[in-house]
PAZAPA-4460 file (N, C-alpha, C; in steps of 0.05 Angstrom, whole numbers, plus 32768, in hexadecimal, padded with zeros to 4 digits):
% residues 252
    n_x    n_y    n_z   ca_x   ca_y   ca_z    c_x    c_y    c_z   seq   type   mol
   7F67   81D0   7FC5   7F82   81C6   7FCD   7F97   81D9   7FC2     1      X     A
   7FAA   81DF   7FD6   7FBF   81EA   7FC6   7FCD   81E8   7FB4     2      X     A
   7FDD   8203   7F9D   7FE5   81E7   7F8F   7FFD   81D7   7F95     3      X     A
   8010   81E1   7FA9   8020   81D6   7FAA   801D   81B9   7FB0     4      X     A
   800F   81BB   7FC5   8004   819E   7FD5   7FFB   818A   7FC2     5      X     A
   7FE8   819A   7FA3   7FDD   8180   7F97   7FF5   8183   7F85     6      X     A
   8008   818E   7F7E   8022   8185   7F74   8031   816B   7F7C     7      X     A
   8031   816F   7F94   8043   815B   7FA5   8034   8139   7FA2     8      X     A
   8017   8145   7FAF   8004   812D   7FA1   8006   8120   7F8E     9      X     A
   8004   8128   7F72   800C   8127   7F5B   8025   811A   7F52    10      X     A
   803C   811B   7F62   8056   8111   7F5A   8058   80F6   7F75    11      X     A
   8046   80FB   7F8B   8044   80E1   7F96   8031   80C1   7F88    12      X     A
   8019   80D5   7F79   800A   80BE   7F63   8011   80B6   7F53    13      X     A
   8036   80CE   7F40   803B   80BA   7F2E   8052   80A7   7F3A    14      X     A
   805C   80AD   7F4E   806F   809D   7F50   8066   807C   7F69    15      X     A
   8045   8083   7F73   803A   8066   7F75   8038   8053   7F56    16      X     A
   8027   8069   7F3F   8027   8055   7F2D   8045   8043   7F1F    17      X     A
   8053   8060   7F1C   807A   804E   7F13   807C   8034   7F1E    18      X     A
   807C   803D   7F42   807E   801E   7F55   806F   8008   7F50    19      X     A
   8051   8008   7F48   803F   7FF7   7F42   804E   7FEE   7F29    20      X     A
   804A   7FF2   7F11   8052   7FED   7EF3   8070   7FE4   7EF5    21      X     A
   807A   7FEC   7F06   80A6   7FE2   7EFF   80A1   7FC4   7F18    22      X     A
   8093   7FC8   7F38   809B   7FB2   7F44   8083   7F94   7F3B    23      X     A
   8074   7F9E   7F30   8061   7F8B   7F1F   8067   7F80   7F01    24      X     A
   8074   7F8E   7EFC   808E   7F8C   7EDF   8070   7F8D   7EC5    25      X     A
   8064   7FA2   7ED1   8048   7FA6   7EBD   805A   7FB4   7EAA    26      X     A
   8053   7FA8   7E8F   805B   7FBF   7E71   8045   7FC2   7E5F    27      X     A
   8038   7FB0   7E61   8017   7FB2   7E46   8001   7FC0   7E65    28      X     A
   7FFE   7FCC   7E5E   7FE8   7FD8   7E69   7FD9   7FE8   7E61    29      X     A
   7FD5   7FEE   7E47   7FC2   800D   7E40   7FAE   7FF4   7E32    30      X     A
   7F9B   8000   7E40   7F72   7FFB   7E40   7F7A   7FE5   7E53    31      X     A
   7F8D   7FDC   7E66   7F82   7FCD   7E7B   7F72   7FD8   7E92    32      X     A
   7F69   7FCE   7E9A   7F52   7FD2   7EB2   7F64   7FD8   7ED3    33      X     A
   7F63   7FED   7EE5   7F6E   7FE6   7EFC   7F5A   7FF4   7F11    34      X     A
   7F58   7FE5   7F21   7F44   7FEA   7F3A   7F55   7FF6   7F59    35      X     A
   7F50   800E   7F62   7F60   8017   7F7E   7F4A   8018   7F8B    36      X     A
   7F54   8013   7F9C   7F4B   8011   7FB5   7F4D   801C   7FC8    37      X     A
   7F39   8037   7FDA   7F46   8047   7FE3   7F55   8058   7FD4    38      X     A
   7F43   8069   7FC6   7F4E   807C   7FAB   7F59   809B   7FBC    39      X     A
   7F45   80A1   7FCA   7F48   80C0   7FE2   7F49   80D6   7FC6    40      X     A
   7F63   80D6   7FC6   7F64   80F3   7FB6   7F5F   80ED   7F93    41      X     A
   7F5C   80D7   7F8D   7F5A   80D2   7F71   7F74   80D5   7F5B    42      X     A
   7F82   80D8   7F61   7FA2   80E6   7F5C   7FAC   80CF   7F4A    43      X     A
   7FB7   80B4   7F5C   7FB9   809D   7F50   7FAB   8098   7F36    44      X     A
   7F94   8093   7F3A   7F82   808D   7F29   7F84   809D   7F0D    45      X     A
   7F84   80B1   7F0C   7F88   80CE   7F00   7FA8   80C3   7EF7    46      X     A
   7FB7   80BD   7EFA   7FD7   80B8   7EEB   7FCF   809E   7EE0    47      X     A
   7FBF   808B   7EE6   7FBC   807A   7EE7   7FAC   8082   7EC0    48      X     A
   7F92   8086   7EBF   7F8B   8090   7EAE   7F99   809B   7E92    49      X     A
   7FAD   80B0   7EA0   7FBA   80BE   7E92   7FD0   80AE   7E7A    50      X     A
   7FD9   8091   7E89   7FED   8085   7E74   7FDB   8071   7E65    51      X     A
   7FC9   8073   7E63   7FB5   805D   7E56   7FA6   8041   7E65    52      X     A
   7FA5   8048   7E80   7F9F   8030   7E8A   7F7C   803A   7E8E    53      X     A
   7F63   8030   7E96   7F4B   8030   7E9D   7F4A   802C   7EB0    54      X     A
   7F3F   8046   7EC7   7F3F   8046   7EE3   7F29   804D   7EF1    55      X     A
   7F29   8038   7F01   7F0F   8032   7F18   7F19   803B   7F2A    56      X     A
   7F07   8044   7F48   7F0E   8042   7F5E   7EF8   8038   7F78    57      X     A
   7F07   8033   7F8C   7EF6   802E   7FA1   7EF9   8044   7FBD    58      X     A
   7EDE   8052   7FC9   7EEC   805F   7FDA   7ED1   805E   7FF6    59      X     A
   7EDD   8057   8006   7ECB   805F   8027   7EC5   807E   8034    60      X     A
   7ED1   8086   8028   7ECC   80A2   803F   7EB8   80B2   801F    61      X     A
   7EA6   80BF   8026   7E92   80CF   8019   7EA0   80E5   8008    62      X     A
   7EAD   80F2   8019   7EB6   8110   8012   7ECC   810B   8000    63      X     A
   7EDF   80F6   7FFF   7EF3   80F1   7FE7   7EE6   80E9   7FCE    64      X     A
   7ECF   80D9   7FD1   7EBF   80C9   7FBF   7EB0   80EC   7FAD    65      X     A
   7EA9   80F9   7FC1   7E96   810A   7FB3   7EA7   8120   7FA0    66      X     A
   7ECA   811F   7FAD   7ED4   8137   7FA6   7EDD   812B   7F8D    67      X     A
   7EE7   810E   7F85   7EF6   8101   7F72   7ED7   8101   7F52    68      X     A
   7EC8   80FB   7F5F   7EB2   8100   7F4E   7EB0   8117   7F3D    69      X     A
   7EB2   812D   7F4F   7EA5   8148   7F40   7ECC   8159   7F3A    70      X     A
   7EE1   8145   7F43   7EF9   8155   7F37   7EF9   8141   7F18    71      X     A
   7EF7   812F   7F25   7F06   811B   7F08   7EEC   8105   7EFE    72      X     A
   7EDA   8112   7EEE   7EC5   8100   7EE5   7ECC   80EF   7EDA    73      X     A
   7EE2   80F2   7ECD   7EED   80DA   7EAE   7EF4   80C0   7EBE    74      X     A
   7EF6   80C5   7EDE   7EFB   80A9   7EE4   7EDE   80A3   7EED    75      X     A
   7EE5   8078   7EFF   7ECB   806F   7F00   7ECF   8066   7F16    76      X     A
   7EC1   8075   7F27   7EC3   8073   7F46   7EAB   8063   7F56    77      X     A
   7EAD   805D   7F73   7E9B   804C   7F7C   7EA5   8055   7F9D    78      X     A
   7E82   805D   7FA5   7E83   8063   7FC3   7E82   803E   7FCF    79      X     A
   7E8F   8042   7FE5   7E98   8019   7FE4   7E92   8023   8007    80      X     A
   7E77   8007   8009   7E72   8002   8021   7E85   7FF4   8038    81      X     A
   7E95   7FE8   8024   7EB2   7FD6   8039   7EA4   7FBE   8034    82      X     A
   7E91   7FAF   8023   7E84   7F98   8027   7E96   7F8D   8002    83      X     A
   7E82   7F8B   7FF3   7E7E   7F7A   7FE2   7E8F   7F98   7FCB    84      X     A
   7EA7   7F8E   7FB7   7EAF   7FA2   7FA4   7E9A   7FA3   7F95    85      X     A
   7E86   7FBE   7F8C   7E75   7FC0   7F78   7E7F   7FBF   7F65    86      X     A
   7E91   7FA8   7F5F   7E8E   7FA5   7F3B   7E94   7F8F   7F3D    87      X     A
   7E8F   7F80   7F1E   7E89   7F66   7F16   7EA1   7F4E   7F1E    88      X     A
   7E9E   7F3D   7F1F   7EB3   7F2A   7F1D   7ECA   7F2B   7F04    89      X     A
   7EE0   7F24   7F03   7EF4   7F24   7EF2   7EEB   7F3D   7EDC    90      X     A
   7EEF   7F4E   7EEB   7EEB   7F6B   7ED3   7F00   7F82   7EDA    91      X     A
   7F1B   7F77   7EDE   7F36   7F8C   7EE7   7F4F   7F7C   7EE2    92      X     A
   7F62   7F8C   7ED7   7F79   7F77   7ED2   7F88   7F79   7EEC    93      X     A
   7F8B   7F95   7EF6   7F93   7FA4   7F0E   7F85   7FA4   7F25    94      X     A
   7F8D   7FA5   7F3B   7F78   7FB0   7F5F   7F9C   7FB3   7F6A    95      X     A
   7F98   7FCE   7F76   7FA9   7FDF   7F85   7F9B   7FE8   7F9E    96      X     A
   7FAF   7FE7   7FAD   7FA6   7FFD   7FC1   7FBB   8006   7FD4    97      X     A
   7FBF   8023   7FDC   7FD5   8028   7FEF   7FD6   8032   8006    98      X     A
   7FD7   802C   801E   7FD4   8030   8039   7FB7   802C   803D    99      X     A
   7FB0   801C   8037   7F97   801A   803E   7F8D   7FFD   804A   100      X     A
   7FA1   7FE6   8048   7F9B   7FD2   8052   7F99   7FC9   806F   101      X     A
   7FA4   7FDF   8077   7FA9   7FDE   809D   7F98   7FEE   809F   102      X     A
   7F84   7FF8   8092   7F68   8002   80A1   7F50   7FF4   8097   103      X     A
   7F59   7FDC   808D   7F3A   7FCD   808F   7F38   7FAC   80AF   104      X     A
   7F24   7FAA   80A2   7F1C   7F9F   80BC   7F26   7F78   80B2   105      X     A
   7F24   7F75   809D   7F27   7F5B   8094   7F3D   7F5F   8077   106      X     A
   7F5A   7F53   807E   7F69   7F4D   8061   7F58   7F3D   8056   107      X     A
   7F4D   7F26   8065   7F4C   7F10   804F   7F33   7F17   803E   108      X     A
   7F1D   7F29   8046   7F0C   7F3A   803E   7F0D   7F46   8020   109      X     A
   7F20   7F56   8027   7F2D   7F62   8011   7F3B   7F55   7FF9   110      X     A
   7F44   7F44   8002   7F58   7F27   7FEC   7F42   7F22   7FDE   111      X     A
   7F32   7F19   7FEA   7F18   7F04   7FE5   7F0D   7F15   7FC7   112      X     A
   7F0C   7F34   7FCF   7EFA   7F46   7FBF   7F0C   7F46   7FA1   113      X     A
   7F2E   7F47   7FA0   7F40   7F56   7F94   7F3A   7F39   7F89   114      X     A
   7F41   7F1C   7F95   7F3F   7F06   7F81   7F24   7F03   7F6E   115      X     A
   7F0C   7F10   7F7E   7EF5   7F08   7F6C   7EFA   7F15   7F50   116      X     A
   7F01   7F29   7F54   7EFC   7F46   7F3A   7F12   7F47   7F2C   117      X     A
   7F2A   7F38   7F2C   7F45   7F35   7F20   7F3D   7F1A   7F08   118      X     A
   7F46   7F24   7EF4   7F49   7F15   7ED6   7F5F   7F03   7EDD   119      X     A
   7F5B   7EF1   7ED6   7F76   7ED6   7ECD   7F8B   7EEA   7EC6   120      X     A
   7FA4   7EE6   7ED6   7FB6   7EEC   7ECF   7FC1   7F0B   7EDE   121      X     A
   7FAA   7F1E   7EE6   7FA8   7F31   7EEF   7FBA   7F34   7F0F   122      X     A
   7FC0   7F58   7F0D   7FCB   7F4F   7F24   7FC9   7F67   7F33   123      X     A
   7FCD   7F57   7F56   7FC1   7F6E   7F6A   7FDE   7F7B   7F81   124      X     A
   7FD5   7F8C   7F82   7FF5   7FA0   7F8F   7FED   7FB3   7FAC   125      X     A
   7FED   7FA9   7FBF   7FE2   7FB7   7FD8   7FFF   7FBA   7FE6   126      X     A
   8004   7FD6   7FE9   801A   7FE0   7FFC   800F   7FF1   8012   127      X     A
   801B   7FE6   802B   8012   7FF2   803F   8023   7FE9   8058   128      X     A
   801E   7FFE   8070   8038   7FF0   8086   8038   7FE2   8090   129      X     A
   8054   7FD5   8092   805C   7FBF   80A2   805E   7FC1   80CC   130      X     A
   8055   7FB5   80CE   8052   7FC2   80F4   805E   7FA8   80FD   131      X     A
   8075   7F9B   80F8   8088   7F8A   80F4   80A3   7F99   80F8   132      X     A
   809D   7FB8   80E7   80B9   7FC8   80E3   80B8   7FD5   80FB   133      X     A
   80CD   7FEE   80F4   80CC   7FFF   810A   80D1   8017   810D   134      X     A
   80B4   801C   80FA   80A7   8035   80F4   808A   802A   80EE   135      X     A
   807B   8050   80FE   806B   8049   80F5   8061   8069   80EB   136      X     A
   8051   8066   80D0   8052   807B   80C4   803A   808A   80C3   137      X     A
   802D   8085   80CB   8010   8099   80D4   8013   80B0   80ED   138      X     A
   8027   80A1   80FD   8031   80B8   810F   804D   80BB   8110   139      X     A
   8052   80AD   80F6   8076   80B3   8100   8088   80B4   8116   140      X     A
   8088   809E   811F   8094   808F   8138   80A1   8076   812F   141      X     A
   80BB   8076   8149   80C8   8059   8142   80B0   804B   814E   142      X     A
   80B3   8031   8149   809C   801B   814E   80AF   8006   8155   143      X     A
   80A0   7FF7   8167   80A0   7FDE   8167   8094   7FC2   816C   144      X     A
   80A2   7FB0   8154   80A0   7FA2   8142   808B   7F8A   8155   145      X     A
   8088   7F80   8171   807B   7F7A   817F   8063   7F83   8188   146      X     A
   8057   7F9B   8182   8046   7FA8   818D   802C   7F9D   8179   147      X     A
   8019   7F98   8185   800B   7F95   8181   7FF1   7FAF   8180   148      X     A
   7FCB   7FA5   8180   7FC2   7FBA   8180   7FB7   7FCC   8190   149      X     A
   7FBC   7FBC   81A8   7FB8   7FC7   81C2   7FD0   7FCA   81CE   150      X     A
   7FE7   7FC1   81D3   8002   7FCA   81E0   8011   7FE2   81CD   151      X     A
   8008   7FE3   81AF   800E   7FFF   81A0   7FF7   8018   81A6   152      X     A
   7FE3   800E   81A9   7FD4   802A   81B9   7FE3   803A   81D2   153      X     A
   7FF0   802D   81E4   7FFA   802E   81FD   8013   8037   81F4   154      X     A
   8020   802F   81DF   8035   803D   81E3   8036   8055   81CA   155      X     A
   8022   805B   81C9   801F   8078   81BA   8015   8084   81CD   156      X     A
   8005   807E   81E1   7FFB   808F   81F2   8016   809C   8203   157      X     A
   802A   8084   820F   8042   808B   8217   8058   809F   8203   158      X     A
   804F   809C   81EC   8057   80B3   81E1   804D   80D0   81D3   159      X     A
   8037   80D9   81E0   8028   80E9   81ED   8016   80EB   81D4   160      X     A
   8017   80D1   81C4   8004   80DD   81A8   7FE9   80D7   81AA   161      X     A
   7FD6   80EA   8198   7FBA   80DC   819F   7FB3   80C5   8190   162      X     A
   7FAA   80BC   8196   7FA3   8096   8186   7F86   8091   8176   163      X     A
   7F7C   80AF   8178   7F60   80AE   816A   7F66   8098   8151   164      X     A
   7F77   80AD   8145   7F7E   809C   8122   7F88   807A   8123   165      X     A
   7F95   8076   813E   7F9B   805F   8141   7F7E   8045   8142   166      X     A
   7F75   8050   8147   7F5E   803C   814F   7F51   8034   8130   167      X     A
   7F55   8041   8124   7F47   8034   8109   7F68   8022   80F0   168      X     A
   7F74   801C   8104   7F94   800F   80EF   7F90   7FF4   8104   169      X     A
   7F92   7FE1   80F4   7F9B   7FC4   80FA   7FB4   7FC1   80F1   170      X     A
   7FC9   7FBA   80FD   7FE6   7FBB   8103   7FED   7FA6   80F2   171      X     A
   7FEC   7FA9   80D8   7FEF   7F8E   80CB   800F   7F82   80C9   172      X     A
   800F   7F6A   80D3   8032   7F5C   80D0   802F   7F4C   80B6   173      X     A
   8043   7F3F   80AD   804D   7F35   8092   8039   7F18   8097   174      X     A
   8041   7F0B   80AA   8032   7EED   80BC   8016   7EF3   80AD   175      X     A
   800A   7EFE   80C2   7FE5   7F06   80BB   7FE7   7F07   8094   176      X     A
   7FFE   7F18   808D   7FF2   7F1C   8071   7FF4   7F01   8061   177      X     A
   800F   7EF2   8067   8012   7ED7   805D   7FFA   7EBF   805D   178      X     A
   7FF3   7EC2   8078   7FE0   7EA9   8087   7FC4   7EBD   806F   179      X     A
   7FB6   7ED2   806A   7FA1   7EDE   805F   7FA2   7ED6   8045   180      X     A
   7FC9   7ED6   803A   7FC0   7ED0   8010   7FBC   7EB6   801B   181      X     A
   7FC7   7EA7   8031   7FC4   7E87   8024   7FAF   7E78   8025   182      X     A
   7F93   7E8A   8024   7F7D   7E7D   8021   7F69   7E80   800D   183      X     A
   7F8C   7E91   7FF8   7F79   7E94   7FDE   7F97   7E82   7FC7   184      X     A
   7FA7   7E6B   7FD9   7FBC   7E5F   7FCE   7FBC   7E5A   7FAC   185      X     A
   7F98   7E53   7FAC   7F8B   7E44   7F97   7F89   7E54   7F7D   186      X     A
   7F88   7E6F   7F87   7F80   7E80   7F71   7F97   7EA0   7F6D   187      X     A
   7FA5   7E95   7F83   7FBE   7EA4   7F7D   7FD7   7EA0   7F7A   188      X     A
   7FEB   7EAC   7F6D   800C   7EA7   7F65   8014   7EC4   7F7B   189      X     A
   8021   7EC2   7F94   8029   7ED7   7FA0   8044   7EDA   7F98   190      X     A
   8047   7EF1   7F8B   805D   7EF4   7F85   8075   7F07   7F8F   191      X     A
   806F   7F1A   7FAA   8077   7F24   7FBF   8069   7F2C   7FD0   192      X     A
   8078   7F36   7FEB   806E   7F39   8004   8081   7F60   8005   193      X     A
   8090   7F5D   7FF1   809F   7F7C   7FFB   80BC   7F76   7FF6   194      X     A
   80C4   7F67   8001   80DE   7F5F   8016   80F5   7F68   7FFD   195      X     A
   80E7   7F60   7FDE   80FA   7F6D   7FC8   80FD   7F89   7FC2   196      X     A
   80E4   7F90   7FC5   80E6   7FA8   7FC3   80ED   7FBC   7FD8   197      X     A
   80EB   7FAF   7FEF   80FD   7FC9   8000   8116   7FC7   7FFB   198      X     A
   8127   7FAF   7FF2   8141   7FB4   7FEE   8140   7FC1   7FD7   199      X     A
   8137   7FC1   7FC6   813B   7FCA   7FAD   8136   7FEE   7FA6   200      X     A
   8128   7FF7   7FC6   811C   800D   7FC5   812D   801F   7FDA   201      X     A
   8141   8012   7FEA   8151   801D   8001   8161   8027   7FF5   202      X     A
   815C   8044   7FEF   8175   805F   7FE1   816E   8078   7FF3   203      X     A
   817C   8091   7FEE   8178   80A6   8004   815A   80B3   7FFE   204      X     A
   814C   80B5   7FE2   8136   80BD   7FD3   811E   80B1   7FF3   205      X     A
   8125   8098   7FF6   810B   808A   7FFD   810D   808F   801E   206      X     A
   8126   808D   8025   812A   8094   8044   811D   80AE   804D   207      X     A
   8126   80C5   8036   8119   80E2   803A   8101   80DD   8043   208      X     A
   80EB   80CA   803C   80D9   80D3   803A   80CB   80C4   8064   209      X     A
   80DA   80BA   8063   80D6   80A9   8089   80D0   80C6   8092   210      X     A
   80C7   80CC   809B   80BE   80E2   80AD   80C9   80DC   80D0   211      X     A
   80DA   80D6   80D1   80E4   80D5   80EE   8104   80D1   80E8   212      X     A
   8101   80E7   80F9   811E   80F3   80F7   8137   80DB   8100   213      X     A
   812F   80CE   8119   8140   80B4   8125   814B   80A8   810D   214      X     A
   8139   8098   8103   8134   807E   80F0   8141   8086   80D9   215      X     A
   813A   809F   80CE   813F   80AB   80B4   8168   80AF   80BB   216      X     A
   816A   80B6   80D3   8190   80BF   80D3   819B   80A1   80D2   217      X     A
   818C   808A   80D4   81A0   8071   80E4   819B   8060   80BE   218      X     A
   8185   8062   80B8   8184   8052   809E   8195   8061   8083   219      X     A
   8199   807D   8091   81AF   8095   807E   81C1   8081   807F   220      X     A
   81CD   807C   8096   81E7   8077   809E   81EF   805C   8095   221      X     A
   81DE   8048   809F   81DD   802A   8084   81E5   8033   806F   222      X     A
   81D9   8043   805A   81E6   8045   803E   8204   804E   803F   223      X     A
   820E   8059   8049   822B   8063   8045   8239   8050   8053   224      X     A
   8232   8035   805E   8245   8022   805B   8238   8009   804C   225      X     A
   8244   8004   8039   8238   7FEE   8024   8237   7FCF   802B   226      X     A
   824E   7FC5   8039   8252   7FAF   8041   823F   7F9E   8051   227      X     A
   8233   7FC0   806D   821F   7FAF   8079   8208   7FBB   8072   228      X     A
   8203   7FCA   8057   81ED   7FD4   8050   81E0   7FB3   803F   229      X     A
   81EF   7FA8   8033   81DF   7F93   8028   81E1   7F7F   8034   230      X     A
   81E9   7F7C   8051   81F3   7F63   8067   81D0   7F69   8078   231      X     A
   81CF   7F89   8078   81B7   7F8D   808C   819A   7F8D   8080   232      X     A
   81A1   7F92   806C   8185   7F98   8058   8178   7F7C   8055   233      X     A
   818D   7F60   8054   817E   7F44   8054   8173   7F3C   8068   234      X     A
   817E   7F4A   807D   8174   7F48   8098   8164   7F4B   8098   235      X     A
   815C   7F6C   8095   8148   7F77   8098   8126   7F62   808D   236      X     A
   812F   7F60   806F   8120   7F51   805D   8114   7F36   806C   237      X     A
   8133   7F29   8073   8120   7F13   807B   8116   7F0C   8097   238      X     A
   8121   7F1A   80A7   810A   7F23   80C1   80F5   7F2B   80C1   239      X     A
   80E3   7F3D   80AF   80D5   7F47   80A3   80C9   7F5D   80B4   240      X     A
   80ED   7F6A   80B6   80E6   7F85   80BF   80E9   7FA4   80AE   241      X     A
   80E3   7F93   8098   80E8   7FA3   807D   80C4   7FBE   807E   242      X     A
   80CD   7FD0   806E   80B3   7FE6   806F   80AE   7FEF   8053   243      X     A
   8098   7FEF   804C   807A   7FE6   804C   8079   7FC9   804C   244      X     A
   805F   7FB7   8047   805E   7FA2   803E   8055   7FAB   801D   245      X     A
   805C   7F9B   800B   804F   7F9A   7FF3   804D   7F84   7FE9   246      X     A
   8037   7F84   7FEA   8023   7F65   7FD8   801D   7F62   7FC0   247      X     A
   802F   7F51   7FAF   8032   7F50   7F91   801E   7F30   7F94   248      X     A
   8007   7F2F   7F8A   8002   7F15   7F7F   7FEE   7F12   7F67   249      X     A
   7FF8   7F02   7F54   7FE3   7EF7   7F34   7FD4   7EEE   7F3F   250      X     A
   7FB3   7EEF   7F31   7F9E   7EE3   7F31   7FAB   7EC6   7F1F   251      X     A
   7F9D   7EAD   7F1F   7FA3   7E90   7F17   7F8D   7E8C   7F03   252      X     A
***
């Protein structure tokens, strides 16, 4: 890898972990346990390590699994069938994962796994996109918030993109994620959906990073008027056409 590229990498893993630890209001954490999910480049994990925390990971694709292995031994990694998490019940204070929830096949799957292996009190942080909003960031296109997973194939095709990559993303909306925690009501304290943290995260830093030029000049333009910058941002919030979703919830 270049190094610039694993530079950039590098300052994107520490500033997932900042977001994890400040919107989870984590402060004791060194020798806690955290489990990712969907590790890829091992990067996270690796910052993760670095401030005192104990880091696991989970990963599907072979060639990330094999490369995270033989770069970064000191962590404790796991080739993951997509079935059952290979590790024990209540043995993580943490389970993360980022863009990775709109490519599995079952949320409630996943809930199910993050509640087994979460300690009393523990807590789980999955950010990933909202297809509610209107963007969408694997191909960087406006989106819209109606489309489903067959009328968004069609209109990527209408916009001359190939949809290979599309076919493995389930278009997850806020609804599906709500109706998925509430069948773990019993054993969980949800303590967001996002909706705080995109307001709390709407500055020019985070706009830069929209990759579509449209979207990126019109949400510029929100900030330099204040009045209906915080008139539109509740909007936004509670329509829930806010971007990413992020899932704050305690184990019970």
């Amino acid at each position: 890898m270049p190094a610039e590229q694993e530079k950039a990498l590098r300052e994107k893993a520490k500033e997932q972990l900042d977001s994890f630890l400040d919107e989870c209001n984590v402060r004791d954490f060194r020798g806690k346990r955290i489990l990712e999910i969907g590790f890829k480049n091992g990067l996270f994990l690796d910052e993760c390590h670095k401030v005192g925390l104990i880091s696991a990971g989970l990963e599907v694709l072979k060639p990330f699994y094999d490369d995270v292995r033989d770069k970064l031994p000191h962590l404790e990694v796991f080739f993951y069938d997509g079935g059952t998490f290979p590790v024990p019940d209540a043995s993580f204070d943490f389970v993360v994962s980022f863009q990775v929830l709109e490519h599995v096949t079952s949320i409630e799957h996943i809930l199910s796994e993050c509640v087994r292996v979460l300690r009393p009190g523990g807590i789980m942080y999955h950010v990933f996109p909202n297809y509610s909003s209107f963007y969408e960031g694997h191909y960087a296109v406006v989106w819209l918030p109606f489309l489903n997973k067959t009328s968004g194939r069609r209109y990527l095709k209408l916009l001359r993109r190939d949809t290979a990559e599309f076919e493995d993303i389930n278009p997850v909306k806020p609804r599906a994620v709500v109706r998925a925690l509430d069948l773990y009501k019993d054993k969980l304290k949800v303590l967001s959906l996002g909706r705080a943290e995109f307001i709390n995260k709407f500055n020019r830093q985070q706009i830069d990073k929209i990759n579509q030029k449209f979207l990126r000049a019109v949400l510029k333009a929100v900030l330099v008027i204040p009045l209906i910058k915080k008139g539109l941002l509740n909007l936004i919030a509670r329509t829930n056409l806010y971007y990413p979703i992020t899932v704050i919830a305690q184990r019970l």
